[in-house]
C-alpha positions in Angstrom: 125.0 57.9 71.6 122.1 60.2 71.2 118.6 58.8 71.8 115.6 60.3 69.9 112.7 60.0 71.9 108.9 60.7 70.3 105.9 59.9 72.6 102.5 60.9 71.5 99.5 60.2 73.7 96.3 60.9 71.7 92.5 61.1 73.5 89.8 60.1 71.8 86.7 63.1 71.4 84.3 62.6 74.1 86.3 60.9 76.3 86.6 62.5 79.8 90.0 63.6 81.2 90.1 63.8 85.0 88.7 67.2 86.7 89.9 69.0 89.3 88.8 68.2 92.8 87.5 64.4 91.7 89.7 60.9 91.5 92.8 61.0 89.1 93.2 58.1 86.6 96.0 55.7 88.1 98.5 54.9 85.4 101.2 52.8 85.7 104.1 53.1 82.9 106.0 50.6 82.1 109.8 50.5 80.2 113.1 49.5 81.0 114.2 52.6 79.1 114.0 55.5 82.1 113.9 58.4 79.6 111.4 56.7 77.8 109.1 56.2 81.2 109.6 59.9 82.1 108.4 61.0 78.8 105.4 59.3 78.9 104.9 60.1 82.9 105.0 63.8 82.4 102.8 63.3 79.1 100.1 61.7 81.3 100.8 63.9 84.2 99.7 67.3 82.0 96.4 66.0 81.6 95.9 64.8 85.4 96.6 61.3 85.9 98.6 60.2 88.4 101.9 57.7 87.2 103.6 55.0 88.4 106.8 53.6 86.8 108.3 50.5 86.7 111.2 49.5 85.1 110.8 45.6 85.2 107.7 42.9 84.9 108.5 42.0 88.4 107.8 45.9 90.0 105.1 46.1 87.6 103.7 43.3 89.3 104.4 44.7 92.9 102.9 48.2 92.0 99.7 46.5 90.4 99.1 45.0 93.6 99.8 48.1 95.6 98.8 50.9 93.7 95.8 49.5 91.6 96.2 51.4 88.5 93.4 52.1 86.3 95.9 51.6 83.0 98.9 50.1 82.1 100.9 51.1 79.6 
């Protein structure tokens, strides 16, 4: 089976993305679809966060506690 994946992250005008040199935004993903996480990861990656992934509520819950992520998604 062929999967068809479409991810789309959209910023707001105005909003600040993170520089070069300063803190990156901490986001962990979320999905028990890999390819889906991935997609998203190197989405958010591009315009300089740093990603987590999980692929379960319970490692969510492990890396929210470790890594402190700014957003989840």
């Amino acid at each position: 089976m062929t999967k068809v994946i479409f991810c789309a992250i959209l910023i707001r005008p105005g909003v600040a993305l993170p520089k070069k040199g300063k803190r990156r935004m901490k986001v962990l993903v979320v999905d028990d679809d890999e390819l889906v996480g991935k997609a998203i990861g190197r989405i958010l990656r591009k315009v300089g966060c740093e990603v987590f992934h999980a692929s379960n509520g319970e490692a969510a819950l492990t890396l929210v506690v470790e890594k402190r992520p700014d957003l989840i998604i």
